[in-house]
N, C-alpha and C positions, 0 to 999 in steps of 0.2 A: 326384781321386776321394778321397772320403772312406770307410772303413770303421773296422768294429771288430774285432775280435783274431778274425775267424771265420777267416781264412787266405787273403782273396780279395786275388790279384793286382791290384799296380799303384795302392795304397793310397800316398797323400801321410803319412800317418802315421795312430799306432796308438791309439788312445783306450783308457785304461784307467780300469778300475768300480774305484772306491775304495767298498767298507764305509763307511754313514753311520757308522758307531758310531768307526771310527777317524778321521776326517773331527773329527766332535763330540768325540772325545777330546784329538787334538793340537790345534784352537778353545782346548780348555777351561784346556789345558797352558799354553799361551801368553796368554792372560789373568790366570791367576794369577802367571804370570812377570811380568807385566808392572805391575801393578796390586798386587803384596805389597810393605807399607810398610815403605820403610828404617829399620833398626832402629839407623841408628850418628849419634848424636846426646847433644850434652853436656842433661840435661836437670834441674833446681833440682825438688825436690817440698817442700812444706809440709805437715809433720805436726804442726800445729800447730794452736790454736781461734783464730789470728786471721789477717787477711789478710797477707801482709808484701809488700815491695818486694825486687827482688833486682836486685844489679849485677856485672857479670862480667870481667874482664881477660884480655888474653892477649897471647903475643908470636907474631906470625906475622911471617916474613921479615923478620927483624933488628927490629921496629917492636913498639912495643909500643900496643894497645887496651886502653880501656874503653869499657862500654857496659853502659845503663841505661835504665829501670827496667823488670823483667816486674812486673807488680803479679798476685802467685800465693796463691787462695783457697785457705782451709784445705782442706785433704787432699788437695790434686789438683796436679798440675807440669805444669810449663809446657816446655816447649824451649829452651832461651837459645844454643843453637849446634847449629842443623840440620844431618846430614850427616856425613860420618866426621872425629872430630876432628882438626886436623891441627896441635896442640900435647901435648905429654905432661903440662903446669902447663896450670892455669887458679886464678882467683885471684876467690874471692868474697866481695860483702858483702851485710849481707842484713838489714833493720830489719822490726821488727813496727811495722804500722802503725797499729796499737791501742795498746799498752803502752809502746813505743819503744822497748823492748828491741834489740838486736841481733845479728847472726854477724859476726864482724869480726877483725881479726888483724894481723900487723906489717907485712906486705906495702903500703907506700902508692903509692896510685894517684888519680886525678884523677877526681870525680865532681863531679856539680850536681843543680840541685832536680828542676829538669826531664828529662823524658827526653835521653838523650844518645850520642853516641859523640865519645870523643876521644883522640887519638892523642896518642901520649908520655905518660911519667908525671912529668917533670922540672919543678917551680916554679909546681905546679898553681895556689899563692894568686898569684901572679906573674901569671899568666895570666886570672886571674877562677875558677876554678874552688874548691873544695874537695879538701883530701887528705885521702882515707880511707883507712883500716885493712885492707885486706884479707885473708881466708885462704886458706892454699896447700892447692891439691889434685893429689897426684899421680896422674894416669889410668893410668901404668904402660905408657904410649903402646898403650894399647884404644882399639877405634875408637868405641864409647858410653861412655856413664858418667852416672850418675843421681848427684847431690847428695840427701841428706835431711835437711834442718831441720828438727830439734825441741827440744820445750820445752828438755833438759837435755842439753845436749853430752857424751855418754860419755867419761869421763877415757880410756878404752885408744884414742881414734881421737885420730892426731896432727892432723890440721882436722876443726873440732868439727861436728858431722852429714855427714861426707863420704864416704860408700859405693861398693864398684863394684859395676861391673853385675851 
């Protein structure tokens, strides 16, 4: 026997009225949970009038990575490590691909023309690759962190365009 909360005996159980509004409110609660973008992510912006290339380093689990190229138009960034970062360094290089200009620094690391990822950073020319120059950025181990490349590297920032979040 089926009933509702009126009090009649010998009911299999009890059905209760849920308010649409609360119904539609926890719907509403749980789709913005579900559906609002992770916000912890290492990500390169260009502030710059021309397109450049960016390439990125890091050591995860004793091992050290490169990988390249985001090819990132003026004023807008790209993501180059989705997700909560989980190095405190990260190490970039970063050429305009107009002028030839570049963001680069002493840190060297293993890069090529083509897109790429390669692991270790040890006798890059040895290996066929290139060794480039890379800059150090300290995230302060934050779970995001935006890089901003521009025209004129501010003397008071020890890696030149590198901001936190």
């Amino acid at each position: 026997m089926i009933s509702d909360d009126s009090g009649e005996r010998g009911a299999s159980f009890r059905r209760r009225i849920v308010p649409r509004s609360r119904v539609l409110s926890l719907a509403l609660a749980i789709g913005i949970a579900t559906t609002a973008p992770a916000l912890a992510d290492l990500r390169i912006c260009n502030r710059t009038a021309n397109a450049i290339g960016a390439a990125v380093g890091y050591k995860s689990s004793g091992a050290w990575t490169t990988e390249g190229w985001w090819n990132i138009q003026p004023n807008t960034c790209e993501v180059v490590s989705p997700g909560a970062l989980n190095a405190r360094y990260y190490y970039v290089y970063a050429v305009d691909n107009v002028s030839g200009g570049e963001w680069g620094g002493k840190a060297f690391m293993c890069t090529r023309e083509k897109q790429f990822t390669i692991k270790g950073i040890e006798d890059c020319v040895a290996r066929g690759y290139e060794r480039t120059g890379f800059f150090e950025v300290d995230t302060g181990e934050q779970r995001n962190w935006t890089i901003q490349l521009t025209e004129r590297p501010t003397s008071a920032s020890p890696a030149p365009g590198a901001h936190g979040p």
